[in-house]
N, C-alpha and C positions, 0 to 999 in steps of 0.2 A: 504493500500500500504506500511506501515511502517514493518508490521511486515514481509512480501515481499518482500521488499529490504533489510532485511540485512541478511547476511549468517548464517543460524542454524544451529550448529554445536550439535552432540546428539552420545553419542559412544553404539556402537552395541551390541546387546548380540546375543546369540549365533544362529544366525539365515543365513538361504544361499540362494543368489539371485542373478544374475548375466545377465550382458547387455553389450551395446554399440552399432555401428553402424561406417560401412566405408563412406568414401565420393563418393557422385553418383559416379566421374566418376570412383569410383574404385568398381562399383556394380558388385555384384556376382550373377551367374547364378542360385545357389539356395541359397533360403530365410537362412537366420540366424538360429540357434538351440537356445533357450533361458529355462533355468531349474533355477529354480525360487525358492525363499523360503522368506514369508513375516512375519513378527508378528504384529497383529493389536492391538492397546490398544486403545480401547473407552476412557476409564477415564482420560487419557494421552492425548489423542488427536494426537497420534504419531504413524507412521509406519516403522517398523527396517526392512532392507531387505538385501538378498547376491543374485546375481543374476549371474549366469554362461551362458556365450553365447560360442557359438564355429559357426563355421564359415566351413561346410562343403565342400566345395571347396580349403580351405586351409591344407585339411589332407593328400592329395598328398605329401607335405613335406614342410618346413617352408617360408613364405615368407610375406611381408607386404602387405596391404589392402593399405595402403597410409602413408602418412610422420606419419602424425597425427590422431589418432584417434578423433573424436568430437563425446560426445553427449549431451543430454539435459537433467535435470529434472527440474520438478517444484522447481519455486525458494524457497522455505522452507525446501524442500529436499538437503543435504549434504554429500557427499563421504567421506567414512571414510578410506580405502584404495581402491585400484587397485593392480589386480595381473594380468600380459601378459606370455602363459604358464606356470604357476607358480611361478614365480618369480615377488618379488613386483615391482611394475613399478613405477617410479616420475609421477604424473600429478599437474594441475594446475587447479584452478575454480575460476568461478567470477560469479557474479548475471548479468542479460543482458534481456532488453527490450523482449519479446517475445509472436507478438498476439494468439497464437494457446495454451496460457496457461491463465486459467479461470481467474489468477489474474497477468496475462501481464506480469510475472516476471518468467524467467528460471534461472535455473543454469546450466551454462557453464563448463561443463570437460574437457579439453583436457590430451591426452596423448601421448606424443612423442613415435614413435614405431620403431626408430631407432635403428638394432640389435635385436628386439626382434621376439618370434617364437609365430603366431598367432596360430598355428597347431593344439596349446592344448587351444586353448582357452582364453575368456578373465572374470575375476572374479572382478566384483565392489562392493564394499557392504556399504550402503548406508543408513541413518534414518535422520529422522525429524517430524515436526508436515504438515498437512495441513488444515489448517484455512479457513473459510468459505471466500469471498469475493465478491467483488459486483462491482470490477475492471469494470466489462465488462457489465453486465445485471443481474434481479435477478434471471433467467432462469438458471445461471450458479449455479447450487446447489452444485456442490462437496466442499468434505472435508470428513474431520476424525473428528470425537466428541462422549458425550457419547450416543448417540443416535445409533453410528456403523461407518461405513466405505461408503461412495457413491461417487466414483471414477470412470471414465471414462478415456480413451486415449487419443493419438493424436487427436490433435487439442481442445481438453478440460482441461485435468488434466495429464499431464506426470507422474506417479505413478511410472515408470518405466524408463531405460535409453531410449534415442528416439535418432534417427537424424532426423535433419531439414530438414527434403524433401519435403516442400511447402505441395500444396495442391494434390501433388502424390505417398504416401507413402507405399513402397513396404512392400509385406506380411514378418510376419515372424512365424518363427515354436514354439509354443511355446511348449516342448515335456515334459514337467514337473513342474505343478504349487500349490507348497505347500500352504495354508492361514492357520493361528496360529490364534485363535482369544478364549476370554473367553469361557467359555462351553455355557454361554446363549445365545450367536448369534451362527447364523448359514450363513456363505457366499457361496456365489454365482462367478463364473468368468465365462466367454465364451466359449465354448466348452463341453467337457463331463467331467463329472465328474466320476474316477476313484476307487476314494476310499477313506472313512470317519474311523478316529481312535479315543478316545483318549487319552490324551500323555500329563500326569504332569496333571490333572485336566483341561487342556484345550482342545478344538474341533479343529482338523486338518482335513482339507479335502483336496483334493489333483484333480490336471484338467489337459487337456489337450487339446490343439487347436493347429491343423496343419493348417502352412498357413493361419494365422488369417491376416486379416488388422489390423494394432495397431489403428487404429480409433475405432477397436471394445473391443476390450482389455477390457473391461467392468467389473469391480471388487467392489460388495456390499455386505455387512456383516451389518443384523439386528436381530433384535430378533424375527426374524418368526415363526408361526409353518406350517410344512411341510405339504400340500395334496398331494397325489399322485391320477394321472388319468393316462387315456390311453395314452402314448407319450407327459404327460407335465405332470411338477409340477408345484405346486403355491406356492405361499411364502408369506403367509398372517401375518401379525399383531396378537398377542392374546386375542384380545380384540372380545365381540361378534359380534359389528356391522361389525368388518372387515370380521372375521369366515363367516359369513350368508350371505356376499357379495361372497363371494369365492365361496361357495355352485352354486350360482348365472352364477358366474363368469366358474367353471368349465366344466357344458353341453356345455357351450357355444365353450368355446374354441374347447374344444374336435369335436363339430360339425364342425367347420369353418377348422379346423388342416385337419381334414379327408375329406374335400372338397378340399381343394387346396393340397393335396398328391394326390389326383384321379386325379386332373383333368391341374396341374403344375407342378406332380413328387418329388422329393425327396428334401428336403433343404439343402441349404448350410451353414454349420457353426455348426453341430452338429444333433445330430437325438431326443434329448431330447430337448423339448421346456422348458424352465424354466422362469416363470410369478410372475411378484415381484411388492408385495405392495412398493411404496417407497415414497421418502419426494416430499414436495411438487416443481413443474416443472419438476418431475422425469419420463416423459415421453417420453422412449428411446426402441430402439431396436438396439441391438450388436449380429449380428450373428443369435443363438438361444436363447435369455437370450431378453424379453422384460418388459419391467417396465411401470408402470400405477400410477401414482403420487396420493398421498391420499385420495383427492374428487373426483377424477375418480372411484375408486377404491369402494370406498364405497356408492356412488351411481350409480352405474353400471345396467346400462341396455342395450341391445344385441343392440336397433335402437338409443338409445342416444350418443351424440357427444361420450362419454368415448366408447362406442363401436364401433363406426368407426373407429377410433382412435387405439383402441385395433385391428379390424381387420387389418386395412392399415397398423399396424405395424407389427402384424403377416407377413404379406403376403412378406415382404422385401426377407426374406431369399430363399422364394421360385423362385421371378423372376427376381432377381439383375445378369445376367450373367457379367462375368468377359468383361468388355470396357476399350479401354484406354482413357485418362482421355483427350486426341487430337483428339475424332471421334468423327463428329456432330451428333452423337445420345447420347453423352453420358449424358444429361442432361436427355434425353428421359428416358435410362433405369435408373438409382441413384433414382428421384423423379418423375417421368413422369410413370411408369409401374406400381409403388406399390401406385396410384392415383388413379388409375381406377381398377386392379384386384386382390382386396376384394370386389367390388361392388358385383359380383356374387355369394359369399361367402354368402352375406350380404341379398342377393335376397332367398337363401336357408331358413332365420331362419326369415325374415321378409317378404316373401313376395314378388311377382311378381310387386303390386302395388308400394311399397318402390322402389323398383327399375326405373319402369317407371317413378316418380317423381322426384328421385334422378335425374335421367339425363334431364328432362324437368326442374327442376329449374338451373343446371348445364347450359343447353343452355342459358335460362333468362340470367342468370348472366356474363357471356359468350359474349354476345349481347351488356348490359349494360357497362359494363366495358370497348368493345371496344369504345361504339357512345361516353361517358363520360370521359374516362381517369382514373375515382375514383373507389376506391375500397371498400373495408368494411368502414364506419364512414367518407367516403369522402376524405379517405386518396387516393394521387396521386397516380399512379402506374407506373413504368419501362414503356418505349415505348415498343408496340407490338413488339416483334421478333418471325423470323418463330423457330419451335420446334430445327431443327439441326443448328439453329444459336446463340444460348442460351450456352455461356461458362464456363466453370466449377466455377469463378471466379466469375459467374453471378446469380448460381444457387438460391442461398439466396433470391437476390431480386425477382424472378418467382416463385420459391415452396410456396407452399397454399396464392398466392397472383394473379396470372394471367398466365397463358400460360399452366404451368406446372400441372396446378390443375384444368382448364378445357378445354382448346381445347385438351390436350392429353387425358382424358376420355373421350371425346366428338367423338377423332377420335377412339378410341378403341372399345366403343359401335357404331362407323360405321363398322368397320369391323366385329363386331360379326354380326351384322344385313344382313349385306353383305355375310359373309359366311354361317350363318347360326350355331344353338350351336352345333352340331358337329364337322363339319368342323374347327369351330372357337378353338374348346378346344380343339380339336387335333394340331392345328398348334400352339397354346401357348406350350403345351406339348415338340412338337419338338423342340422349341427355348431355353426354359428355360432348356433344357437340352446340350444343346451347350457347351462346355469349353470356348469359348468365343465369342464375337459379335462385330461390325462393320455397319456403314451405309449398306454398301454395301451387306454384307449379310445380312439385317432385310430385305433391300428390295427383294433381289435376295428369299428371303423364303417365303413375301407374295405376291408380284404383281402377279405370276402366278395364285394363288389361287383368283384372285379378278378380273380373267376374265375380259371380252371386256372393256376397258377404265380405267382400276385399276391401270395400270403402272401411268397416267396422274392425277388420281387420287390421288395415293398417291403423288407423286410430287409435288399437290395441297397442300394437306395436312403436308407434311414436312419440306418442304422448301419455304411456302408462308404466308402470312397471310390471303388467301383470305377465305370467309368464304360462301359459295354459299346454295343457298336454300334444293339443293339436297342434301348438309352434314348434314342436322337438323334433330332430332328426330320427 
């Protein structure tokens, strides 16, 4: 916490990245533009960045977003200037309590934007170190060392300018994201990846992500070497036993990618899957960019936890449709969707039988936890709530602990049983294809298809806890 709380101050070289963010109630109709340019230094432990944001609602002609502009980074991260249309701007910073960063501690920018023209945009450029910490849990693994770069966004590691928008943070465009890093690493970010140079003896590559959540913002750079397959890459370790895991690792994906493209449509957040060895707890999915933490990784197999894990994280991008964060389903679709459809995925490469068990011990445990209270190791669990009464706020204590991780698989495999696997993977087909969802449309898309008594049914099943003999596999 010490080296956290006090402001690091590091002058920039010649590097361009640019951010900010207005206050909600002065939100804009479209997302933010954000053009980006990082330099990583492993042996440093430090990242230099200029970040260019423009603000395409304000190119109508000049006008303020609000008095003040705020944003945030992690607190070891320091602003070295601000420019508003190009002209330097005054701001101020202070270090400030803040739980959505891995080591509790942000730095506060403000910039008064009194007279100035947001039109042409707003330029911050900005370096420091980010140091490991343990502030929170050891699960929080980011930082910068010589190992690489393993950096997440909001709500983990602000690498970036952010505003504080609780736990409802609007997309932004990210339309150009340079990473500068040694030639021996190789990084990764969210979205696609454009184009590799390089430039002075170092490795540039260059991405882009429209409309990303900054929760996915997901930025790593290690010394991998590259596989390429059908519609993903992998990003293994050089070492053999990592190599011969990959090999492993590959069919695999590639099977499970090409099940849920037939059978859930097209994904959200990039059309390249990119699959990365990473440190350990590094078991994440941002978008198209999923990560499988060390001993996952290298003992990898299709039916072991690491491949569940690997499938249920795959599957995010394909069925998370856009909810607001106030609809009582949105717990259902965030953790509740990508819980249960990888199972079928999973039924592909293991087995009819895997599957039928998976959901009968599912039940078991399902059953137990309600007559008991306890969970894994006797730990107490959250009181029962029904599925649309689970608040975003609340999601934590339900995800792979009770509600979230089996009665909503439990009620998913009813309705495939109910529908039938046609029926059933065509109506997922139509939803995940939706620009957005709501209670009200999930039900209005399946009660009909669930015939005499499915309206009461689901009713049963969404907004109850009742658990009746008919809903059991």
């Amino acid at each position: 916490m010490v080296l956290a709380l006090r402001a690091w101050k590091f002058s920039l070289r010649s590097t361009v990245v640019a951010i900010m963010a207005a206050s909600p109630a002065h939100a804009q109709s479209s997302p933010p533009e954000y053009r980006m340019r990082l330099r990583i230094e492993p042996a440093e432990a430090t990242l230099d960045a200029s970040v260019e944001m423009r603000f395409p609602d304000a190119a109508a002609g000049p006008r303020a977003l609000a008095d003040t502009l705020v944003f945030l980074l992690h607190g070891e991260l320091w602003a070295d200037s601000v420019a508003v249309g190009g002209v330097p701007a005054p701001f101020t910073q202070h270090p400030r309590l803040w739980e959505l960063d891995y080591a509790l501690v942000a730095n506060e920018v403000r910039v008064p934007l009194e007279g100035l023209d947001l039109s042409r945009g707003v330029t911050v450029r900005y370096a420091g170190p980010m140091h490991a910490s343990r502030a929170r849990s050891p699960s929080d693994y980011m930082r910068i060392d010589a190992d690489g770069a393993a950096l997440r966004g909001y709500f983990y590691s602000p690498w970036f300018p952010v505003q504080d928008q609780g736990m409802d943070p609007a997309p932004i465009s990210f339309e150009r994201v340079e990473i500068e890093t040694p030639a021996e690493f190789t990084a990764v970010f969210t979205g696609d990846r454009l184009e590799e140079r390089r430039e002075g003896g170092r490795w540039v590559s260059v991405w882009r992500a429209p409309d990303l959540p900054p929760a996915d913002a997901q930025l790593t750079a290690r010394r991998w070497r590259r596989i390429e397959g059908e519609g993903v890459t992998l990003h293994a370790l050089p070492d053999s036993v990592s190599l011969a895991a990959a090999d492993r690792l590959l069919g695999t994906v590639e099977t499970w990618q090409a099940f849920y493209r037939t059978h859930y449509g097209t994904p959200r957040g990039g059309a390249q899957l990119h699959v990365l060895q990473m440190p350990r707890f590094g078991d994440i999915a941002s978008g198209n960019v999923i990560g499988i933490a060390r001993d996952g990784w290298t003992d990898f197999e299709p039916g072991s936890w690491q491949g569940r894990t690997l499938a249920h994280e795959m599957v995010h991008a394909f069925v998370q449709v856009p909810t607001p964060s106030d609809d009582p389903l949105y717990a259902l679709v965030i953790e509740g969707f990508p819980s249960y459809f990888h199972l079928p995925a999973l039924e592909v490469t293991q087995g009819a039988e895997y599957y039928r068990r998976w959901i009968a011990a599912t039940d078991s445990a399902y059953s137990e936890r309600r007559r008991t209270g306890r969970g894994r190791r006797g730990a107490a669990l959250p009181a029962e709530k029904a599925i649309d009464a689970i608040p975003p706020e609340e999601i934590g204590s339900y995800k792979d602990a009770f509600v979230l991780n089996d009665r909503v698989p439990l009620f998913l495999a009813w309705v495939r049983r109910r529908l039938g696997d046609d029926a059933f993977f065509a109506w997922a087909r139509e939803l995940f294809a939706r620009d957005a969802l709501s209670r009200d449309a999930f039900v209005a898309s399946l009660a009909p298809r669930l015939g005499s008594g499915g309206a009461k049914d689901l009713r049963l099943w969404l907004s109850t806890t009742e658990y009746p003999d008919r809903f059991r596999p």
